[in-house]
C-alpha positions as CSV (number, residue, x, y, z in Angstrom):
1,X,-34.8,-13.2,190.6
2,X,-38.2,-12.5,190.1
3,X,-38.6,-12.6,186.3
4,X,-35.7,-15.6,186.3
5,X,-38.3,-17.7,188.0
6,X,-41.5,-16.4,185.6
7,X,-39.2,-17.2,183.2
8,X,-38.1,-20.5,184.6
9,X,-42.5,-21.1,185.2
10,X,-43.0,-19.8,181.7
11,X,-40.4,-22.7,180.4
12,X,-41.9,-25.5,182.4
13,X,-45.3,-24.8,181.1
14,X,-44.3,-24.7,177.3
15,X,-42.5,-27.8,178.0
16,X,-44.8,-29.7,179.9
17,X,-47.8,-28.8,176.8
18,X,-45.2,-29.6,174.6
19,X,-44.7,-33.3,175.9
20,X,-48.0,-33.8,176.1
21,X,-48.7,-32.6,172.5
22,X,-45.4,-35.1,171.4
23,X,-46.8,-37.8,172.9
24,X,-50.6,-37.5,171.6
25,X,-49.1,-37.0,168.2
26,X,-46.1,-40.1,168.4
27,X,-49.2,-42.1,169.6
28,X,-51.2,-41.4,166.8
29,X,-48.6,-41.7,163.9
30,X,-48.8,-44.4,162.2
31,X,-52.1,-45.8,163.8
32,X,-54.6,-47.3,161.9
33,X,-57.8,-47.6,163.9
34,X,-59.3,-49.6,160.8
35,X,-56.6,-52.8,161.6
36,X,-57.3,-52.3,165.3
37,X,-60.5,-53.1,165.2
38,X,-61.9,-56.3,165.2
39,X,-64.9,-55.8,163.0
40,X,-65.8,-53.7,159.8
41,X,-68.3,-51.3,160.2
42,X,-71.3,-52.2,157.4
43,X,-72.7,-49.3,155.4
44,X,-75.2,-51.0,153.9
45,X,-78.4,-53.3,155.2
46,X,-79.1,-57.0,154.5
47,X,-80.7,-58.1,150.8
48,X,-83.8,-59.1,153.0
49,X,-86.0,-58.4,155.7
50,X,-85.6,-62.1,156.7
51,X,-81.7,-61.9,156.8
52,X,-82.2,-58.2,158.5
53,X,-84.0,-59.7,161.3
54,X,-82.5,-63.0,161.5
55,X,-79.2,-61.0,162.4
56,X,-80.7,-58.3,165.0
57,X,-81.9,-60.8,167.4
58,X,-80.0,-64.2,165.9
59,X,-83.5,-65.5,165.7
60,X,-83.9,-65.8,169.3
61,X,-82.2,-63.1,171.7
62,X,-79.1,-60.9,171.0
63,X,-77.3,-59.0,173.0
64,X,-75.5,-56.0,171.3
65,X,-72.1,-54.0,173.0
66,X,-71.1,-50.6,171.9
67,X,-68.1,-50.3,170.3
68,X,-67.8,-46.7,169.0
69,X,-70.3,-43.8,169.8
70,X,-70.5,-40.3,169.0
71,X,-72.4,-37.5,170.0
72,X,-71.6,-35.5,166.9
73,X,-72.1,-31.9,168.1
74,X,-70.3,-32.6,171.4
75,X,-66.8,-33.5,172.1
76,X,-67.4,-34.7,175.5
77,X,-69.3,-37.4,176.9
78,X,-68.0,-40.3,174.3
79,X,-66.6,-42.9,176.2
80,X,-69.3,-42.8,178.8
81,X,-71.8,-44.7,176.1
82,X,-68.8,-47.8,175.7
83,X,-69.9,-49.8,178.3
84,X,-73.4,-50.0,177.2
85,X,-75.4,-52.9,175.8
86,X,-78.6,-53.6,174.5
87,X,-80.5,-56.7,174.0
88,X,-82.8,-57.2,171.5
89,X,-85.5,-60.0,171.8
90,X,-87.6,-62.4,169.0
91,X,-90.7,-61.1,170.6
92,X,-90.3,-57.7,170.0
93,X,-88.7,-56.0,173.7
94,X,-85.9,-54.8,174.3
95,X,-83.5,-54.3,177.3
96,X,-80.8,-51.3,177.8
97,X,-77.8,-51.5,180.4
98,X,-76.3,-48.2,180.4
99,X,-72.7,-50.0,182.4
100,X,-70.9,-49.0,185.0
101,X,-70.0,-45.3,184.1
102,X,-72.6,-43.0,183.5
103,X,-72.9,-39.9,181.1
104,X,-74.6,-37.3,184.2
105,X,-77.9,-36.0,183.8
106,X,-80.7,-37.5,182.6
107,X,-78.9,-41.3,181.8
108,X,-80.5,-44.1,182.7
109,X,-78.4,-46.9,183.9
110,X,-81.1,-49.6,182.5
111,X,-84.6,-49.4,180.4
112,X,-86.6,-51.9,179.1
113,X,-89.4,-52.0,176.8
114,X,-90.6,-52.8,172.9
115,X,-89.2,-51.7,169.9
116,X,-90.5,-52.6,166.4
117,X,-88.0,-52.9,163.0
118,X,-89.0,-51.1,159.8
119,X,-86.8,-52.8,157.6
120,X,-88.5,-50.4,154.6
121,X,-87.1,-47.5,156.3
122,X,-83.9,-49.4,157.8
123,X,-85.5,-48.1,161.3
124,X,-85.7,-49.3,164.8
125,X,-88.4,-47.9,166.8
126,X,-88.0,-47.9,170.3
127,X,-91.0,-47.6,172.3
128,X,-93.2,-46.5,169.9
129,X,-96.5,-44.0,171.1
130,X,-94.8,-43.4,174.4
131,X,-92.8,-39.8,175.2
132,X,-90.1,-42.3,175.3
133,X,-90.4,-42.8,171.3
134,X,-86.7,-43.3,169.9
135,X,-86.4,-43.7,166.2
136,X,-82.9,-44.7,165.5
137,X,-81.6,-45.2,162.0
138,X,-79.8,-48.6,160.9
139,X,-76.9,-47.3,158.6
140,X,-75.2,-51.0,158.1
141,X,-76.2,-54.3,159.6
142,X,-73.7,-57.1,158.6
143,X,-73.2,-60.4,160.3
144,X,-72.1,-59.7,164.1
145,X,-71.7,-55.9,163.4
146,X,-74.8,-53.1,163.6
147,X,-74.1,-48.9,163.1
148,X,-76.9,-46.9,163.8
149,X,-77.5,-43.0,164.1
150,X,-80.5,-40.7,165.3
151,X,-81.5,-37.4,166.9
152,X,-81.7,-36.8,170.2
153,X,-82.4,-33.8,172.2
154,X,-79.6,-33.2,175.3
155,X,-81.2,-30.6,177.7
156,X,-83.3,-29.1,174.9
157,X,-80.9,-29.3,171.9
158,X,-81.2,-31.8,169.5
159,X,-77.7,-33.6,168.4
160,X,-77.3,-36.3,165.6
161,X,-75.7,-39.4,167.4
162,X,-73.8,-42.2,165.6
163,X,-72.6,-45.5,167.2
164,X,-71.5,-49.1,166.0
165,X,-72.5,-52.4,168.2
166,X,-71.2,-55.6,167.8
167,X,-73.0,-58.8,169.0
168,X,-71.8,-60.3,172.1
169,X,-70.8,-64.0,171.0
């Protein structure tokens, strides 16, 4: 009776990680994450600095949502960045809303401050001179659609990060 019911455990186990391995695979067969989204992600920059900063802050204020991000050495801790936003003014400031769900530790929920673009270098730099210095990489910037990657240390390691922002309309 004893080994009937390890047995009968052993079963349920396999067959429970079995449905869930199914499912994950029948739900990703045949998806194409390309036609789901609503946007193309750019791989390249604008022909000018004047069309480069005419679409990063839409000559007045934009407000930019992420879309995708990825903490490349890490599989955790994705989705916590896909309620963020950041808004990016004429003047030169920026603001950061960090949403509702937060990533633990050291996250901020919001941060404001200056950032200059180095259009030369396809670069944002946030908060430039300050320990908060964050130099982020613009990999594409097409009409409504930015992707942008950096380093960053998480508790003392540095990781590459990549995410793609579309502008709120």
């Amino acid at each position: 009776m004893k080994n009937y019911l390890k047995t009968s455990l052993l079963y349920i186990i396999l067959a429970l990680g079995a449905c869930n391995s199914f499912d994950q695979a029948a739900f990703n067969e045949g998806r194409n994450i390309e036609e789901e989204q609503a946007y193309k992600v750019p791989t390249t920059l604008p022909e000018t600095e004047a069309q480069f900063t005419a679409i990063l802050h839409a000559n007045g204020q934009q407000k930019w949502i992420a879309r995708e991000f990825k903490l490349v050495d890490l599989v955790e801790f994705q989705d916590c960045r896909l309620d963020d936003t950041m808004t990016l003014n004429q003047d030169g400031t920026y603001q950061f809303d960090g949403g509702i769900k937060s990533c633990g530790g050291d996250d901020v929920a919001t941060r404001s401050g200056v950032y200059r673009q180095d259009y030369a270098n396809g670069q944002l730099i946030f908060d430039e001179g300050t320990n908060d210095e964050a130099i982020v990489k613009v990999s594409g910037l097409d009409e409504g659609v930015i992707a942008l990657s950096g380093r960053v240390n998480v508790m003392g390691v540095a990781m590459t990060i990549e995410g793609v922002y579309t502008a709120e309309e």
